[in-house]
C-alpha positions, 0 to 999 in steps of 0.5 A, spaced: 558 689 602 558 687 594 563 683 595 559 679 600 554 678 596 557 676 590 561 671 594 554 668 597 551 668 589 558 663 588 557 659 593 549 657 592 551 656 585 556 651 585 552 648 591 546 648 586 550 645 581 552 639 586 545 638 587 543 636 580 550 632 579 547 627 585 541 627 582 542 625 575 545 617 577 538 616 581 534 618 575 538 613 570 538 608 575 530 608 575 530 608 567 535 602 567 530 598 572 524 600 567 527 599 562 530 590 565 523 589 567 520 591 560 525 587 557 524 582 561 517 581 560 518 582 552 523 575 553 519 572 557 512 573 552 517 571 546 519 565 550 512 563 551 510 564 544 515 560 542 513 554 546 506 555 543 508 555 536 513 549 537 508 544 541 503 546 534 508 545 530 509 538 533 502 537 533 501 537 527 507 534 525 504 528 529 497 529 526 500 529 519 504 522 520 499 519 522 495 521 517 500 518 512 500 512 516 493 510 515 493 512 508 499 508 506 495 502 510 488 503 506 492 504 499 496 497 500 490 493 502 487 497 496 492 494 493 492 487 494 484 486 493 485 489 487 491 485 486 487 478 488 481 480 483 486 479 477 489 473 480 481 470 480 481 472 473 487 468 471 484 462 476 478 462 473 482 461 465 487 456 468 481 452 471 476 453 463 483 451 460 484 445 464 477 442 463 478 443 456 473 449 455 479 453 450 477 455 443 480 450 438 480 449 430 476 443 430 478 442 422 485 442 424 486 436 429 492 430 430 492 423 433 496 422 440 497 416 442 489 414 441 486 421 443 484 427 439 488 433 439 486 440 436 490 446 434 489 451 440 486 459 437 489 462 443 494 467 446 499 461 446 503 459 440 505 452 444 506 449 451 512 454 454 507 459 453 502 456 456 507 454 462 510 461 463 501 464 464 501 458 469 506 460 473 505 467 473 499 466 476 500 461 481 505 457 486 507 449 484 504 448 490 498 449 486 500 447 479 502 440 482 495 440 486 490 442 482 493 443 474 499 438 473 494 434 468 494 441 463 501 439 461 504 433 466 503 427 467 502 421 461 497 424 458 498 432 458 492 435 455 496 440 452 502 439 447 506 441 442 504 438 434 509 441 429 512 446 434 504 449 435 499 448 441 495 443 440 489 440 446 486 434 448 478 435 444 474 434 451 469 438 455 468 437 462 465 442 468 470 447 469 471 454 472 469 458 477 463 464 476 465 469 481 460 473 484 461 480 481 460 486 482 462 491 477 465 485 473 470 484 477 470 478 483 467 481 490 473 481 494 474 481 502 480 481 505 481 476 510 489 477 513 495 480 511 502 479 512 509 481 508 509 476 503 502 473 504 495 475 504 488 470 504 482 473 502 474 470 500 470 470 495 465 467 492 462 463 486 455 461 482 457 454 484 452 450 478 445 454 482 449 454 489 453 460 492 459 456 494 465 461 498 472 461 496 478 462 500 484 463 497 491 464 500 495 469 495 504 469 497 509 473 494 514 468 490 520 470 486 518 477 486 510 477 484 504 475 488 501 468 486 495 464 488 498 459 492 492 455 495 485 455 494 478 452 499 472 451 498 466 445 499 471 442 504 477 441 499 483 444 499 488 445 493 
Protein backbone atom coordinates (compact mmCIF):
# COMPACT_ATOMS: atom_id res chain seq x y z
CA UNK A 1 0.00 0.00 0.00
CA UNK A 2 2.97 2.28 0.63
CA UNK A 3 4.36 1.73 -2.36
CA UNK A 4 1.26 2.74 -4.18
CA UNK A 5 0.87 5.49 -2.53
CA UNK A 6 4.49 6.87 -3.21
CA UNK A 7 4.13 5.79 -6.78
CA UNK A 8 0.76 8.22 -7.00
CA UNK A 9 2.97 10.97 -5.12
CA UNK A 10 5.59 10.61 -8.16
CA UNK A 11 3.32 10.89 -10.87
CA UNK A 12 1.47 13.97 -9.79
CA UNK A 13 4.67 15.43 -9.24
CA UNK A 14 6.08 15.18 -12.43
CA UNK A 15 2.61 15.65 -13.83
CA UNK A 16 2.79 19.14 -12.08
CA UNK A 17 6.00 19.99 -13.11
CA UNK A 18 4.81 19.51 -17.21
CA UNK A 19 2.22 21.87 -16.32
CA UNK A 20 3.88 24.76 -15.25
CA UNK A 21 6.59 23.73 -18.12
CA UNK A 22 3.65 24.37 -20.90
CA UNK A 23 2.61 27.50 -19.18
CA UNK A 24 5.76 29.47 -19.13
CA UNK A 25 6.02 30.25 -22.96
CA UNK A 26 2.42 31.45 -23.10
CA UNK A 27 3.37 33.92 -20.51
CA UNK A 28 6.39 35.30 -22.09
CA UNK A 29 4.62 35.56 -25.27
CA UNK A 30 2.06 37.96 -23.35
CA UNK A 31 4.85 40.24 -22.41
CA UNK A 32 6.81 39.80 -25.69
CA UNK A 33 3.36 41.36 -27.23
CA UNK A 34 3.26 43.90 -24.39
CA UNK A 35 6.12 45.07 -24.57
CA UNK A 36 5.99 45.28 -29.43
CA UNK A 37 2.98 47.39 -28.71
CA UNK A 38 4.47 49.58 -26.20
CA UNK A 39 7.44 49.99 -28.34
CA UNK A 40 5.83 50.73 -31.08
CA UNK A 41 3.82 53.61 -29.76
CA UNK A 42 6.98 55.03 -28.31
CA UNK A 43 8.42 55.05 -32.03
CA UNK A 44 5.42 56.01 -33.34
CA UNK A 45 5.33 59.07 -30.82
CA UNK A 46 9.11 59.86 -31.40
CA UNK A 47 8.23 60.00 -35.18
CA UNK A 48 5.37 62.28 -34.83
CA UNK A 49 7.69 64.56 -32.57
CA UNK A 50 10.26 64.49 -34.98
CA UNK A 51 8.18 65.76 -37.81
CA UNK A 52 6.77 68.60 -35.76
CA UNK A 53 10.13 69.81 -34.64
CA UNK A 54 11.40 69.73 -38.39
CA UNK A 55 8.48 71.43 -40.17
CA UNK A 56 9.49 74.26 -36.90
CA UNK A 57 12.60 74.31 -37.86
CA UNK A 58 11.67 74.89 -41.42
CA UNK A 59 9.39 77.28 -40.83
CA UNK A 60 11.65 79.09 -39.24
CA UNK A 61 14.39 78.62 -41.57
CA UNK A 62 11.86 80.16 -44.11
CA UNK A 63 10.73 83.20 -41.72
CA UNK A 64 14.44 83.95 -41.25
CA UNK A 65 15.27 83.90 -44.95
CA UNK A 66 12.62 85.96 -45.50
CA UNK A 67 13.63 88.22 -43.03
CA UNK A 68 17.09 88.56 -44.61
CA UNK A 69 15.78 89.32 -47.85
CA UNK A 70 13.94 92.23 -46.75
CA UNK A 71 16.29 93.63 -44.61
CA UNK A 72 18.88 93.31 -47.38
CA UNK A 73 16.28 94.99 -50.02
CA UNK A 74 15.65 98.29 -47.53
CA UNK A 75 19.45 98.47 -46.67
CA UNK A 76 20.68 99.05 -50.41
CA UNK A 77 17.81 101.26 -51.28
CA UNK A 78 18.89 103.04 -47.91
CA UNK A 79 22.08 102.87 -49.27
CA UNK A 80 21.58 104.42 -52.79
CA UNK A 81 19.45 107.38 -51.35
CA UNK A 82 22.06 108.30 -49.34
CA UNK A 83 24.30 107.40 -51.96
CA UNK A 84 22.39 110.29 -54.23
CA UNK A 85 22.54 112.93 -51.58
CA UNK A 86 26.07 112.84 -51.75
CA UNK A 87 25.95 112.80 -55.60
CA UNK A 88 23.70 116.31 -54.92
CA UNK A 89 25.95 117.71 -53.14
CA UNK A 90 28.89 117.79 -55.62
CA UNK A 91 26.17 118.53 -58.28
CA UNK A 92 25.41 121.53 -56.77
CA UNK A 93 29.49 122.48 -56.18
CA UNK A 94 30.09 121.61 -59.92
CA UNK A 95 26.92 123.67 -61.04
CA UNK A 96 28.62 127.25 -58.44
CA UNK A 97 31.96 126.40 -59.94
CA UNK A 98 30.73 126.54 -63.57
CA UNK A 99 28.68 129.71 -62.99
CA UNK A 100 31.94 131.15 -61.48
CA UNK A 101 30.75 131.38 -58.01
CA UNK A 102 34.50 129.74 -56.35
CA UNK A 103 36.57 131.71 -54.03
CA UNK A 104 39.39 133.29 -55.68
CA UNK A 105 42.39 135.81 -54.90
CA UNK A 106 41.35 138.85 -56.62
CA UNK A 107 44.72 140.29 -55.95
CA UNK A 108 46.39 137.71 -57.96
CA UNK A 109 45.01 137.70 -61.56
CA UNK A 110 46.59 137.00 -65.07
CA UNK A 111 45.08 138.11 -68.61
CA UNK A 112 44.18 135.35 -71.16
CA UNK A 113 43.61 136.07 -74.47
CA UNK A 114 41.54 139.48 -73.54
CA UNK A 115 39.68 137.69 -70.15
CA UNK A 116 40.46 138.25 -66.46
CA UNK A 117 41.90 135.31 -64.87
CA UNK A 118 42.25 134.75 -61.07
CA UNK A 119 43.88 132.35 -58.94
CA UNK A 120 41.48 129.76 -57.43
CA UNK A 121 41.69 129.41 -53.27
CA UNK A 122 39.96 125.94 -53.25
CA UNK A 123 40.59 122.10 -52.75
CA UNK A 124 42.38 122.30 -56.53
CA UNK A 125 45.81 123.03 -57.23
CA UNK A 126 45.11 122.83 -61.13
CA UNK A 127 43.08 121.89 -63.97
CA UNK A 128 43.66 117.68 -63.44
CA UNK A 129 42.12 118.02 -60.06
CA UNK A 130 39.26 119.75 -60.86
CA UNK A 131 38.93 117.09 -64.03
CA UNK A 132 39.47 114.13 -61.43
CA UNK A 133 36.42 115.94 -58.96
CA UNK A 134 34.19 115.98 -62.05
CA UNK A 135 34.53 112.81 -63.02
CA UNK A 136 34.07 111.52 -60.04
CA UNK A 137 30.99 112.60 -59.60
CA UNK A 138 29.60 112.50 -63.03
CA UNK A 139 29.15 110.63 -66.20
CA UNK A 140 30.78 112.46 -69.72
CA UNK A 141 27.47 111.96 -70.71
CA UNK A 142 26.68 114.97 -68.52
CA UNK A 143 30.02 116.78 -68.31
CA UNK A 144 29.57 117.15 -72.30
CA UNK A 145 26.08 118.11 -71.85
CA UNK A 146 25.93 120.46 -69.34
CA UNK A 147 29.83 121.16 -68.11
CA UNK A 148 32.19 121.10 -70.92
CA UNK A 149 32.60 124.99 -70.67
CA UNK A 150 34.58 124.64 -67.14
CA UNK A 151 37.46 123.21 -68.74
CA UNK A 152 36.45 122.46 -72.69
CA UNK A 153 35.88 124.48 -75.24
CA UNK A 154 37.94 127.83 -76.66
CA UNK A 155 37.59 129.62 -73.92
CA UNK A 156 37.42 127.09 -70.70
CA UNK A 157 36.75 128.87 -67.43
CA UNK A 158 39.37 127.13 -65.58
CA UNK A 159 43.05 126.71 -66.81
CA UNK A 160 46.44 126.45 -65.36
CA UNK A 161 48.93 129.97 -65.06
CA UNK A 162 52.02 128.97 -63.99
CA UNK A 163 51.13 125.22 -62.97
CA UNK A 164 48.23 126.63 -60.54
CA UNK A 165 44.35 126.73 -60.95
CA UNK A 166 43.37 130.10 -62.18
CA UNK A 167 39.23 131.15 -62.96
CA UNK A 168 37.48 133.19 -65.68
CA UNK A 169 36.56 136.33 -63.01
CA UNK A 170 32.65 136.27 -63.80
CA UNK A 171 29.40 135.63 -61.86
CA UNK A 172 26.37 134.14 -63.15
CA UNK A 173 23.29 132.32 -61.70
CA UNK A 174 24.20 128.86 -60.61
CA UNK A 175 23.58 126.01 -58.50
CA UNK A 176 20.76 124.36 -57.01
CA UNK A 177 19.32 125.18 -53.49
CA UNK A 178 17.91 121.87 -52.38
CA UNK A 179 15.17 121.51 -50.21
CA UNK A 180 16.42 119.86 -47.30
CA UNK A 181 15.66 118.05 -44.50
CA UNK A 182 18.53 117.58 -41.75
CA UNK A 183 20.81 119.50 -44.10
CA UNK A 184 20.96 117.02 -46.69
CA UNK A 185 18.66 117.24 -50.00
CA UNK A 186 15.27 115.29 -49.46
CA UNK A 187 15.25 112.36 -51.53
CA UNK A 188 12.78 109.90 -53.15
CA UNK A 189 13.62 106.77 -54.75
CA UNK A 190 11.75 106.70 -58.13
CA UNK A 191 13.23 103.00 -59.65
CA UNK A 192 16.11 100.60 -59.48
CA UNK A 193 18.11 98.27 -61.22
CA UNK A 194 21.61 96.65 -60.94
CA UNK A 195 23.61 99.35 -62.35
CA UNK A 196 21.38 102.32 -62.40
CA UNK A 197 18.64 104.12 -60.28
CA UNK A 198 16.53 107.38 -60.93
CA UNK A 199 15.59 109.26 -57.86
CA UNK A 200 13.55 112.94 -57.43
CA UNK A 201 14.14 115.80 -55.63
CA UNK A 202 13.63 119.35 -55.35
CA UNK A 203 15.14 122.99 -55.38
CA UNK A 204 14.24 126.67 -54.19
CA UNK A 205 14.37 127.72 -57.78
CA UNK A 206 14.91 131.68 -57.40
CA UNK A 207 11.28 131.74 -55.27
CA UNK A 208 9.78 128.69 -57.32
CA UNK A 209 9.80 124.86 -55.70
CA UNK A 210 11.18 123.29 -59.12
CA UNK A 211 11.39 119.23 -59.13
CA UNK A 212 14.56 117.41 -60.28
CA UNK A 213 15.07 114.14 -61.69
CA UNK A 214 18.03 112.53 -61.58
CA UNK A 215 19.44 109.29 -63.18
CA UNK A 216 22.32 107.93 -61.08
CA UNK A 217 24.63 104.55 -63.37
CA UNK A 218 27.26 102.68 -62.11
CA UNK A 219 30.57 103.62 -64.37
CA UNK A 220 33.73 102.32 -63.89
CA UNK A 221 33.17 100.86 -60.49
CA UNK A 222 31.12 103.96 -58.88
CA UNK A 223 27.80 105.56 -58.85
CA UNK A 224 27.69 108.68 -61.03
CA UNK A 225 25.21 111.21 -62.01
CA UNK A 226 24.26 110.60 -65.47
CA UNK A 227 21.42 112.68 -66.37
CA UNK A 228 19.49 115.36 -64.53
CA UNK A 229 15.45 116.96 -65.38
CA UNK A 230 14.16 119.59 -64.60
CA UNK A 231 11.66 122.95 -65.92
CA UNK A 232 11.60 120.57 -69.16
CA UNK A 233 15.13 120.46 -69.70
CA UNK A 234 16.97 117.58 -69.66
CA UNK A 235 21.14 117.49 -69.50
Amino acid sequence: MKKILAMIGAVCLILTACSSVKNEPAETTGEAETSSVAEAETTASEGEHTEAETSETEAEETADVSSDDGEQEIGEEEDRIYTAKELLGALNYIDQIGGGNITKDEEKTADVDGRQFAKVLSEFANTSDLDGYMHMNLTDNLINSRYSGILGGDEPYYTNIDGELYGYVTAKGCGFNWIEEDYYPVVELKDSADDNYTITTKFDDYGAETEMEVKIVRDNGYWKIDSISYGGNTY
